[in-house]
Backbone as JSON Lines, residues from 0, in Angstrom:
{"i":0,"aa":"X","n":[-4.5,37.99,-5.84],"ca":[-3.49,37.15,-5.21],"c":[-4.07,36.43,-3.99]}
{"i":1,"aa":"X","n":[-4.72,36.83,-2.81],"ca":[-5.25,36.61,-1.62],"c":[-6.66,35.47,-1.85]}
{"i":2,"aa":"X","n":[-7.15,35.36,-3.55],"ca":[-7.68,34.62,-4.02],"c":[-7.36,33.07,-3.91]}
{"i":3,"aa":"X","n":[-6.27,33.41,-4.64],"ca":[-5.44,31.81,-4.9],"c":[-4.88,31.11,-3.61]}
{"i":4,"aa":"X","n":[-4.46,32.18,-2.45],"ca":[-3.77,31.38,-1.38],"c":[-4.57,30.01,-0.92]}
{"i":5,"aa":"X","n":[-5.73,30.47,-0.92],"ca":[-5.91,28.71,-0.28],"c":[-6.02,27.85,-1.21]}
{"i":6,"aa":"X","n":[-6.0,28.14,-2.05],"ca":[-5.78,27.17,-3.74],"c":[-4.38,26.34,-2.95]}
{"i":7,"aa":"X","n":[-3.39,27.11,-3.54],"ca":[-1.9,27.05,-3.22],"c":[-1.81,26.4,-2.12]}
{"i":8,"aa":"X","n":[-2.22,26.9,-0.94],"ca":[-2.07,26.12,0.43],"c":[-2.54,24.85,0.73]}
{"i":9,"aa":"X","n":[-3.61,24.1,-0.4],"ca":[-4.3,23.09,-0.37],"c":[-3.34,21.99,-1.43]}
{"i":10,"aa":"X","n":[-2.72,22.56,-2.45],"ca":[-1.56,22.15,-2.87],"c":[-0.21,21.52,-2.5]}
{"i":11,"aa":"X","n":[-0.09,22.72,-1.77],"ca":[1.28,22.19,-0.77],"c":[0.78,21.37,0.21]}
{"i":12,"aa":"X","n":[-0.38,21.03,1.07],"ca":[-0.39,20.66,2.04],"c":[-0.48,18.88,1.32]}
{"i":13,"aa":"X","n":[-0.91,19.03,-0.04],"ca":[-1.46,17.33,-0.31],"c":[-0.32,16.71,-0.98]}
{"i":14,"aa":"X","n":[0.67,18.02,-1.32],"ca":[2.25,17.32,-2.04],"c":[2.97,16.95,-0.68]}
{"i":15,"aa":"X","n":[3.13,17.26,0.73],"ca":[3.75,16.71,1.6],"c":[2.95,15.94,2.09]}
{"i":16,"aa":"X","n":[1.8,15.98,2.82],"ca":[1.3,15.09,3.42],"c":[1.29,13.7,3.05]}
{"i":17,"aa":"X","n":[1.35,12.95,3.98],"ca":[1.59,11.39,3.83],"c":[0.48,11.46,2.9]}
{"i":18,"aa":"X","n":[0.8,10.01,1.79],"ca":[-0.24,9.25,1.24],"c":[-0.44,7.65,1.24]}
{"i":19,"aa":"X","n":[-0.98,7.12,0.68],"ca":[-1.2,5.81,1.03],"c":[-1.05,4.92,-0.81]}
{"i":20,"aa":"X","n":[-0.36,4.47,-0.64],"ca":[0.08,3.76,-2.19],"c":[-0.17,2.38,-2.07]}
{"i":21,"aa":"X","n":[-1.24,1.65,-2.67],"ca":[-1.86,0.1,-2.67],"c":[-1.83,-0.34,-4.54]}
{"i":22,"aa":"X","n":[-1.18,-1.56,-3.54],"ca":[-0.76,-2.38,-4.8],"c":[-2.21,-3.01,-5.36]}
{"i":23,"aa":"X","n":[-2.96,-2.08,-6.11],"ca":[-4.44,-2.61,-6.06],"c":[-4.92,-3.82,-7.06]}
{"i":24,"aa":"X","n":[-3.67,-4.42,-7.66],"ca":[-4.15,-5.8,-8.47],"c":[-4.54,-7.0,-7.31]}
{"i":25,"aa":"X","n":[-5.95,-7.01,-7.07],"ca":[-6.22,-8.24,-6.27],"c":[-6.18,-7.86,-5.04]}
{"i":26,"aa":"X","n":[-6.04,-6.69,-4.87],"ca":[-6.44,-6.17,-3.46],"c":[-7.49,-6.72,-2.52]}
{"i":27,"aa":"X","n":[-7.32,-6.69,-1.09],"ca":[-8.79,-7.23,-1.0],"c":[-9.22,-6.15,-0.18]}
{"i":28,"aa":"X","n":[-8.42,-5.26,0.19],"ca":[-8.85,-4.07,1.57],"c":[-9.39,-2.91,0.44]}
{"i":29,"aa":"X","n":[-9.48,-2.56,-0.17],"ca":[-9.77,-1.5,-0.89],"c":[-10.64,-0.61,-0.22]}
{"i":30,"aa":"X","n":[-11.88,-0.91,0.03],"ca":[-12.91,-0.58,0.43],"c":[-12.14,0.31,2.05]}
{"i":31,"aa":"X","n":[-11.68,-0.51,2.91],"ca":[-11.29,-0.36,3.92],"c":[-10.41,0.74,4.0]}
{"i":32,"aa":"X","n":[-9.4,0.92,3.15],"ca":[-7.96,2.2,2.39],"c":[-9.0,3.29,2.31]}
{"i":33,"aa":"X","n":[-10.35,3.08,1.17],"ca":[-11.06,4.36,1.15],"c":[-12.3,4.7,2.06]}
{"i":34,"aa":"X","n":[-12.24,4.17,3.24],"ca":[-13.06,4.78,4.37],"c":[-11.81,5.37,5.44]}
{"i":35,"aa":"X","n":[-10.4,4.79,5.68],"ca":[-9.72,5.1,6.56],"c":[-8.88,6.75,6.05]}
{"i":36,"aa":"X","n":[-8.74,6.54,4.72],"ca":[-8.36,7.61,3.59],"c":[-9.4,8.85,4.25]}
{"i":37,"aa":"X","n":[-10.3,8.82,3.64],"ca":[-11.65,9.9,3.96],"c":[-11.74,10.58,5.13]}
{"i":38,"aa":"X","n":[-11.67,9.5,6.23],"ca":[-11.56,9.96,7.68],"c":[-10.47,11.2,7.74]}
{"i":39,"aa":"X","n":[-9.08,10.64,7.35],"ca":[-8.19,10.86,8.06],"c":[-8.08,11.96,6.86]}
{"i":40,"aa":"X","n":[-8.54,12.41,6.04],"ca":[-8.14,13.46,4.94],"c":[-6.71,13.03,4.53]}
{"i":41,"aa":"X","n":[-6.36,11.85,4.16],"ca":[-5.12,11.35,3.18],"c":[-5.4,10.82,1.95]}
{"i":42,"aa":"X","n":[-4.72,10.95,0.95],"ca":[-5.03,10.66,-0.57],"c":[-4.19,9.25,-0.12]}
{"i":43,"aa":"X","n":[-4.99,8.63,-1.37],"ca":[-5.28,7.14,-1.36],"c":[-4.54,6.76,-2.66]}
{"i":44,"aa":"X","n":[-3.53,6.23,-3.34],"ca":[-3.53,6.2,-4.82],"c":[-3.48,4.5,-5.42]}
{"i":45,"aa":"X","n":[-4.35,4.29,-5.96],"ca":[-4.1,2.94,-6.19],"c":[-3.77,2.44,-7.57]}
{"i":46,"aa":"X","n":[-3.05,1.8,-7.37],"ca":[-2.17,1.69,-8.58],"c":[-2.31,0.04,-9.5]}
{"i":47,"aa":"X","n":[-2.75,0.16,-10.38],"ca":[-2.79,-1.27,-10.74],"c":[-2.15,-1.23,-12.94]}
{"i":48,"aa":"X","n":[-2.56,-2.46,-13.19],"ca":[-2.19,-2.55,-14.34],"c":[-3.6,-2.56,-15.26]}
{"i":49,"aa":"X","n":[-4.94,-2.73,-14.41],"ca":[-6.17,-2.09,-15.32],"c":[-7.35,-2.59,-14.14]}
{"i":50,"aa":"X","n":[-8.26,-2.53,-14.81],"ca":[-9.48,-2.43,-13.66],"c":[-9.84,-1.97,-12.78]}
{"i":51,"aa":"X","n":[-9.42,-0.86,-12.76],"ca":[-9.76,0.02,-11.55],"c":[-10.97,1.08,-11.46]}
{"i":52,"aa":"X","n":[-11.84,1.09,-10.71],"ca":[-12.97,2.1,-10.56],"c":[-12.96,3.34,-10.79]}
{"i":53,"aa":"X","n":[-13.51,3.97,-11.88],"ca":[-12.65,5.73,-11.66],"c":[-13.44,6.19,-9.85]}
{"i":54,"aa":"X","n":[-13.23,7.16,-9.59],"ca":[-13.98,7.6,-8.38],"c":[-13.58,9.14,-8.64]}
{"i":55,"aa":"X","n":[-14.63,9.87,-8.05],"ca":[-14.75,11.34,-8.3],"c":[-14.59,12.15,-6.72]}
{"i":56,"aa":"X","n":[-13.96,11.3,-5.68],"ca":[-13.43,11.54,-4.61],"c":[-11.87,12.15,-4.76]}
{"i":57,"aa":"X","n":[-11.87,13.62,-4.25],"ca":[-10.69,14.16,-4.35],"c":[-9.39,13.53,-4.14]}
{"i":58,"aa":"X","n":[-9.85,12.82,-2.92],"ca":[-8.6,12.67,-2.02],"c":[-8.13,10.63,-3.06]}
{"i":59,"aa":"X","n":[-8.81,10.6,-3.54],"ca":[-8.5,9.04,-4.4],"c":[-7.48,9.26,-6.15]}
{"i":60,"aa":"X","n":[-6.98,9.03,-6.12],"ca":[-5.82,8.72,-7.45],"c":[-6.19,7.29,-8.15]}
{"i":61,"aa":"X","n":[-6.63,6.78,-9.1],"ca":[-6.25,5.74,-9.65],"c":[-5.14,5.87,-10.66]}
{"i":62,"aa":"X","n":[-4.11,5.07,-10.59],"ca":[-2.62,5.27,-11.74],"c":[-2.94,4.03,-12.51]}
{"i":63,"aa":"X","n":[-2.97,3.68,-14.0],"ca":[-3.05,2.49,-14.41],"c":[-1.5,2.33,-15.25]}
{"i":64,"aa":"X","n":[-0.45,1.17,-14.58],"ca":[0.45,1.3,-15.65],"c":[0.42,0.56,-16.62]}
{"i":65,"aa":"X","n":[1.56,0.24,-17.37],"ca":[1.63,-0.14,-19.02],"c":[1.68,-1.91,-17.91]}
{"i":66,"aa":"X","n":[1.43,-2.98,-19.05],"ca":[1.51,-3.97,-18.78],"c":[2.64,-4.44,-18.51]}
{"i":67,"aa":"X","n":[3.0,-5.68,-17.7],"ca":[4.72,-5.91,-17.55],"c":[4.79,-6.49,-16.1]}
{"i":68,"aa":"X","n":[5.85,-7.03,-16.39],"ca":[6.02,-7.63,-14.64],"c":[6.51,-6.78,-13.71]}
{"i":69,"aa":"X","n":[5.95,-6.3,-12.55],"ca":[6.65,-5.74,-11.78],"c":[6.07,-3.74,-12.15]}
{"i":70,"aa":"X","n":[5.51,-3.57,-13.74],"ca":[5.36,-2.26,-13.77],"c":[4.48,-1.52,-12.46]}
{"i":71,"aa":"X","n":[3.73,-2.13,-11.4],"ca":[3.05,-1.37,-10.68],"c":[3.75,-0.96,-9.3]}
{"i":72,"aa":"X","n":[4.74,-2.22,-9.22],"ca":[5.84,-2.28,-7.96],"c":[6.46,-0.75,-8.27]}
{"i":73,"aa":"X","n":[7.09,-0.84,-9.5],"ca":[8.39,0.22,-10.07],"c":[7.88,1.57,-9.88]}
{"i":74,"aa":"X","n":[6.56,1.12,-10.43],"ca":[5.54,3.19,-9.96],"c":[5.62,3.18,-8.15]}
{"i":75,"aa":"X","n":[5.26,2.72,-7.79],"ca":[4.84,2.8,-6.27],"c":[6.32,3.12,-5.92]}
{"i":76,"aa":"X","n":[7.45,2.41,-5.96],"ca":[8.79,2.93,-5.45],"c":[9.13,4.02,-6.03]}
{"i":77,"aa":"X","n":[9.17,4.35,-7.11],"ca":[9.52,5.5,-7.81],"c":[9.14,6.68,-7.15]}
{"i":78,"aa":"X","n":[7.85,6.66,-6.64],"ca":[6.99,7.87,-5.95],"c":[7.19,7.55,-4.36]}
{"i":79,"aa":"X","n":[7.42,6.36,-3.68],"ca":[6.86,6.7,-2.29],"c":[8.16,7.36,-1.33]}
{"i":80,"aa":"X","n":[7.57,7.72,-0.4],"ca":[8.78,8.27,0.78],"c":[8.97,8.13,2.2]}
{"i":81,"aa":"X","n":[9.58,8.61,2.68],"ca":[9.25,7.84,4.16],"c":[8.04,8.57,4.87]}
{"i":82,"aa":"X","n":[7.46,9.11,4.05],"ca":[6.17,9.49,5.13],"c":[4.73,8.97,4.44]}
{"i":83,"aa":"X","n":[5.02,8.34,3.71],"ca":[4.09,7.39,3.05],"c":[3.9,5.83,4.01]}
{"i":84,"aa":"X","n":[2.72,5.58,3.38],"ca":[2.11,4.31,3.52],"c":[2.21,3.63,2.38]}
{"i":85,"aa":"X","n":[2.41,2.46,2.69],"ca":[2.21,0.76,1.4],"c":[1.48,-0.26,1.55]}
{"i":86,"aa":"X","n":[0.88,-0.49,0.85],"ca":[-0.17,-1.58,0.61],"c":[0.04,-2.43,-0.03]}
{"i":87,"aa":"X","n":[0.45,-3.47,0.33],"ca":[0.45,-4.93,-0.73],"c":[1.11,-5.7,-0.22]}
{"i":88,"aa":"X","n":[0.23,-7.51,-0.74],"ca":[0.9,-8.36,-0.13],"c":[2.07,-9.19,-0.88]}
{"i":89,"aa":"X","n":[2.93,-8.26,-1.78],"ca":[3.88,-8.66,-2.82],"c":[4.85,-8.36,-1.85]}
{"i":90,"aa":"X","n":[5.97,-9.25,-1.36],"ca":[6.91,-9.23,-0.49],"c":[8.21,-8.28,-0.73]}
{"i":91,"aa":"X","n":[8.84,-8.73,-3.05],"ca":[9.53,-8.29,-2.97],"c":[9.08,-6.35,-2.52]}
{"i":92,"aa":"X","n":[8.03,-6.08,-3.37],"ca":[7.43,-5.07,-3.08],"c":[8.15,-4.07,-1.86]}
{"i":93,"aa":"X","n":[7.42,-5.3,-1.16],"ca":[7.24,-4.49,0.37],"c":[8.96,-4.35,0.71]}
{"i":94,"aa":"X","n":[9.54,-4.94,0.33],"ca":[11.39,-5.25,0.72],"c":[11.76,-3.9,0.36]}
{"i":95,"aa":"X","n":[11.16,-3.22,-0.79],"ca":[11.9,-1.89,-1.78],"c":[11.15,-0.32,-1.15]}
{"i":96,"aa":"X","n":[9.46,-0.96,-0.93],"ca":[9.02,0.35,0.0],"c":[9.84,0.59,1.69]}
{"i":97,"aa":"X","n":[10.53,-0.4,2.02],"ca":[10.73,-0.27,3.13],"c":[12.28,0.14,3.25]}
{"i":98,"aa":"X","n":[12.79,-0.17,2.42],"ca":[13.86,0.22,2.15],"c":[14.23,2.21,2.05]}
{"i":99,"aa":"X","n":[12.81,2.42,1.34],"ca":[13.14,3.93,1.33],"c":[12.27,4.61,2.69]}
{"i":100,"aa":"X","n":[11.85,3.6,2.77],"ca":[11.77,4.23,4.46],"c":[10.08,4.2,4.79]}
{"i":101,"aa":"X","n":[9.35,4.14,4.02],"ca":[7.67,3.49,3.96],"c":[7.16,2.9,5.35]}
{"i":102,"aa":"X","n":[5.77,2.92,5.45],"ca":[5.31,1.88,6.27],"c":[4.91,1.18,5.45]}
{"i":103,"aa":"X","n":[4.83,-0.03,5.95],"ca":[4.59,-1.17,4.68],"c":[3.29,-2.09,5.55]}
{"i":104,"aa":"X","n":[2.33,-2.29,5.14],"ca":[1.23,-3.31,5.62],"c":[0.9,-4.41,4.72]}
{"i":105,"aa":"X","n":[0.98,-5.39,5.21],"ca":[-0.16,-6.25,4.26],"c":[-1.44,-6.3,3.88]}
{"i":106,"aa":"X","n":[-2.16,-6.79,3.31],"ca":[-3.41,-6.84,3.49],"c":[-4.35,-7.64,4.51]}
{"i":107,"aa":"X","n":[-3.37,-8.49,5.37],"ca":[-3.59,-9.03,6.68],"c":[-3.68,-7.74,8.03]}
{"i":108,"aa":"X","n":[-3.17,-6.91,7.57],"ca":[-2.75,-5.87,8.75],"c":[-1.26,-6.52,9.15]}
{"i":109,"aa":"X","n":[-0.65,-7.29,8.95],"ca":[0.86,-7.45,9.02],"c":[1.89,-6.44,8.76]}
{"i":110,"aa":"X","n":[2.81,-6.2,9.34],"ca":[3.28,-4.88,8.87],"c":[4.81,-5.31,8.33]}
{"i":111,"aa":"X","n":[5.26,-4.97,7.78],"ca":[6.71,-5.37,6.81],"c":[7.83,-4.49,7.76]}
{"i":112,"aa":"X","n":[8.65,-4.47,8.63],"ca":[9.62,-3.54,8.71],"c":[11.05,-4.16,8.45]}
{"i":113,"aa":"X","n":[11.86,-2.86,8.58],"ca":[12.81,-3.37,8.25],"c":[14.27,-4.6,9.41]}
{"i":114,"aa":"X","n":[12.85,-4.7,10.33],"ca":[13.4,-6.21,11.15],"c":[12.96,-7.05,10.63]}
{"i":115,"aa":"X","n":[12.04,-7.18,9.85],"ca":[11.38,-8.27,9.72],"c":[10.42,-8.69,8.1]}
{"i":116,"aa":"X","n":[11.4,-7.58,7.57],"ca":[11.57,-8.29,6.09],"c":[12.53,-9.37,5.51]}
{"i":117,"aa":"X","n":[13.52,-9.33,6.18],"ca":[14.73,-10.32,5.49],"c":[13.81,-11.74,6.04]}
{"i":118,"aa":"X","n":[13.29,-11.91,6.8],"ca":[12.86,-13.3,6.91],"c":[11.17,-13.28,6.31]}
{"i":119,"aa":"X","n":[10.7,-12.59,5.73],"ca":[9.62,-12.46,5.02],"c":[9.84,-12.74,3.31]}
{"i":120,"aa":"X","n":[11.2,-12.35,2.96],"ca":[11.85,-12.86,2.06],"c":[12.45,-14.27,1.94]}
{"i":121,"aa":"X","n":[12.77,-14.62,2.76],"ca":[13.39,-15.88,3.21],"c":[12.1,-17.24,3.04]}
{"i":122,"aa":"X","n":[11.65,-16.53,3.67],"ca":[9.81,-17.51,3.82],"c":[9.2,-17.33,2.67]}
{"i":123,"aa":"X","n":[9.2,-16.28,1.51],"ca":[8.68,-16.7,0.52],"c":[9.26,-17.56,-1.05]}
{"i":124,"aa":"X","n":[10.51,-17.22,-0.29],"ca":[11.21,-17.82,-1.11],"c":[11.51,-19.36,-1.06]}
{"i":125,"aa":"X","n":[11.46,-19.72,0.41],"ca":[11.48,-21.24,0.97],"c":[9.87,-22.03,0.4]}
{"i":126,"aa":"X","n":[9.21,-21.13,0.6],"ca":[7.65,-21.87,0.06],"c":[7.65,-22.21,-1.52]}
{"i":127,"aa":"X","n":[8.15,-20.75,-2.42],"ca":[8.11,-21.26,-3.66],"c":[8.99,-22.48,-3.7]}
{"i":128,"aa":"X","n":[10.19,-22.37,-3.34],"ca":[10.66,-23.75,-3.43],"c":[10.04,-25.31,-3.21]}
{"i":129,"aa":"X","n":[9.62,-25.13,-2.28],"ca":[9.43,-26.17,-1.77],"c":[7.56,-26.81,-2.57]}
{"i":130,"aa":"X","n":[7.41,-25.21,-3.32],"ca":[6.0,-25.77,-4.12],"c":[6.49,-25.81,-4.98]}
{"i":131,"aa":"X","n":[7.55,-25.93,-5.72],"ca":[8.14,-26.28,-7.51],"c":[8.73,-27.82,-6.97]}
{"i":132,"aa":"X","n":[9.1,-27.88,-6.19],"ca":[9.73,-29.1,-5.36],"c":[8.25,-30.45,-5.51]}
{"i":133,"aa":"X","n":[7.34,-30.05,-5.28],"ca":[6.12,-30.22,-4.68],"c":[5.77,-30.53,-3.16]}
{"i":134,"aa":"X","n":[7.08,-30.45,-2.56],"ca":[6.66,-31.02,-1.38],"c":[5.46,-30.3,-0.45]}
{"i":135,"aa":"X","n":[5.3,-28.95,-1.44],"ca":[3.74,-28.32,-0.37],"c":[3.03,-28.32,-1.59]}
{"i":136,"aa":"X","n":[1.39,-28.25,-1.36],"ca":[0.76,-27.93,-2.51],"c":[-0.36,-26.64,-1.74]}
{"i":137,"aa":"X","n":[-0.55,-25.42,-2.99],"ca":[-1.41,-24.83,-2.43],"c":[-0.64,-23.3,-2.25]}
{"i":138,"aa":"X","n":[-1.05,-22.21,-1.78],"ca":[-0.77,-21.15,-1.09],"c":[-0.75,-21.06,-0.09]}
{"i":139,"aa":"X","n":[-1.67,-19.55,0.2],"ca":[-1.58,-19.07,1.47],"c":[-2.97,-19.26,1.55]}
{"i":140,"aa":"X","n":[-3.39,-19.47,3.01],"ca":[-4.52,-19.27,3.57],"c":[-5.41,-18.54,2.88]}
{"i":141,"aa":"X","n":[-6.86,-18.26,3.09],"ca":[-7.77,-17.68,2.69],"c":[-7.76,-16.42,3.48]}
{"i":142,"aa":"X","n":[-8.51,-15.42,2.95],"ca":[-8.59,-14.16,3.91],"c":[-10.13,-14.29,4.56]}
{"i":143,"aa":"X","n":[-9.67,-13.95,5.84],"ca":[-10.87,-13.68,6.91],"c":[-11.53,-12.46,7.07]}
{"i":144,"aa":"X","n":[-12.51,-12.34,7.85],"ca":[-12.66,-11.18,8.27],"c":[-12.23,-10.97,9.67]}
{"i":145,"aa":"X","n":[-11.11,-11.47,9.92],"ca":[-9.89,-10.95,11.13],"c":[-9.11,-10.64,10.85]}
{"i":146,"aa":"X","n":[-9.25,-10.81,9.27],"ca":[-7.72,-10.35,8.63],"c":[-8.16,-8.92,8.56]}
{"i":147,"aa":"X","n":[-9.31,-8.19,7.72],"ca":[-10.16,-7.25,7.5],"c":[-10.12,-6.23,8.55]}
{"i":148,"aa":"X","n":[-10.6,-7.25,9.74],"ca":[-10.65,-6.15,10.79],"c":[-9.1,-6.04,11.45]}
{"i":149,"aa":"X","n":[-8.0,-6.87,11.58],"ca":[-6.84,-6.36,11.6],"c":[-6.01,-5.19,10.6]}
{"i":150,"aa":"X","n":[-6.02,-5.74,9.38],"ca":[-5.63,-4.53,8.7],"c":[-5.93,-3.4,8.92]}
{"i":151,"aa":"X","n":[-7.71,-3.26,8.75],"ca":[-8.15,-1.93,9.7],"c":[-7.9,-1.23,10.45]}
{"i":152,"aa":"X","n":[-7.43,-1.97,11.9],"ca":[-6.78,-1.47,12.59],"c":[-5.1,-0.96,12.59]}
{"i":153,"aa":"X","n":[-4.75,-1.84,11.62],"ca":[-3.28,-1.48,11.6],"c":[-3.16,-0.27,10.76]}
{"i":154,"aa":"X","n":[-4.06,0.07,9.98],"ca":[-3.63,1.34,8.9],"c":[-4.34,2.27,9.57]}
{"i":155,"aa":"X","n":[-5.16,1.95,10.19],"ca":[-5.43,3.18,11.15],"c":[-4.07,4.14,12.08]}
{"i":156,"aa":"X","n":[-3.92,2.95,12.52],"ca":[-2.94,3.24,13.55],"c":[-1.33,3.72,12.64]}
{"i":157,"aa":"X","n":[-1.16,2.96,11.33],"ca":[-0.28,3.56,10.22],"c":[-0.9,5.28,10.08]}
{"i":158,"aa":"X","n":[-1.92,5.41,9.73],"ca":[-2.06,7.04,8.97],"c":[-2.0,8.08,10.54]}
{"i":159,"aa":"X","n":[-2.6,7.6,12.09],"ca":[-1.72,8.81,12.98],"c":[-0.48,8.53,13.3]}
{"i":160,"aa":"X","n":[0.34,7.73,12.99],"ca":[1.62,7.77,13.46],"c":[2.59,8.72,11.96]}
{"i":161,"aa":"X","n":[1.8,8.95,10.99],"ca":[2.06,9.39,9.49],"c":[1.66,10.98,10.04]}
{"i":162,"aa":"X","n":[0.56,11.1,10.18],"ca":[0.32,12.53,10.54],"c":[0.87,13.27,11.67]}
{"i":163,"aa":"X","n":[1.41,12.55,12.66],"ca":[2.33,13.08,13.64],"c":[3.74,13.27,12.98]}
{"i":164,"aa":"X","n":[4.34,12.82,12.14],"ca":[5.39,13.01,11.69],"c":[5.94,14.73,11.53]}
């Protein structure tokens, strides 16, 4: 019996402890999730609809779901909680992790809360318009490496405010 306890105890500690759930189709921080992951001893799970790296790092999950719109959003809500982390720059996404109570980041290091999603919704919804409209052409900006090193910092600062919980 006195065998298994730290089995068991390593169990329980990785079913509560915060994790970090990234919307990994087109990700661009990846790399960044699994150095801040490692540090901080938090499982990482990244979730996409295929292409994903296996990795033989404990603390890493790859989930691949069935094809479909929205199937990787629906896993990530299904599972996350409020002592979780979110990754992705899919808005409605971020509207539904935050809702159950998530930290939500972009891949800018932007953070989604729940002040400041309804107009994150608002703004993406005004852009598609206005690009079916044509009056804009184009997306969003390119990613920097200020974006890189912001996110960095912001999920840093996401996983101890997660472990103080």
């Amino acid at each position: 019996m006195k065998l298994f306890r730290p089995i068991v105890k390593e169990v329980i500690a990785l079913a509560v402890a915060p994790k970090i759930y990234v919307d990994a189709d087109a990700c661009p921080v990846k790399s960044e999730v699994l150095k801040i992951s490692d540090r901080a001893g938090v499982l990482a799970i990244f979730v996409a609809n295929s292409g994903l790296r296996p990795s033989r790092d404990p603390l890493v999950r790859n989930v691949i779901v069935p094809q479909g719109a929205d199937a990787a959003d629906n896993w990530i809500v299904d599972q996350v909680t409020d002592t979780d982390i979110v990754i992705t720059a899919d808005i409605p996404l971020a509207h539904r992790a935050v809702g159950k109570g998530a930290i939500v980041l972009g891949p800018t290091g932007r953070p989604f809360t729940a002040d400041s999603i309804g107009m994150a919704l608002a703004m993406r919804d005004l852009k598609q318009d206005l690009r079916e409209s044509g009056a804009i052409v184009g997306y969003n900006p390119g990613f920097t490496s200020k974006d890189r090193l912001r996110f960095t910092d912001a999920l840093a600062q996401a996983v101890q405010r997660t472990l103080r919980k």
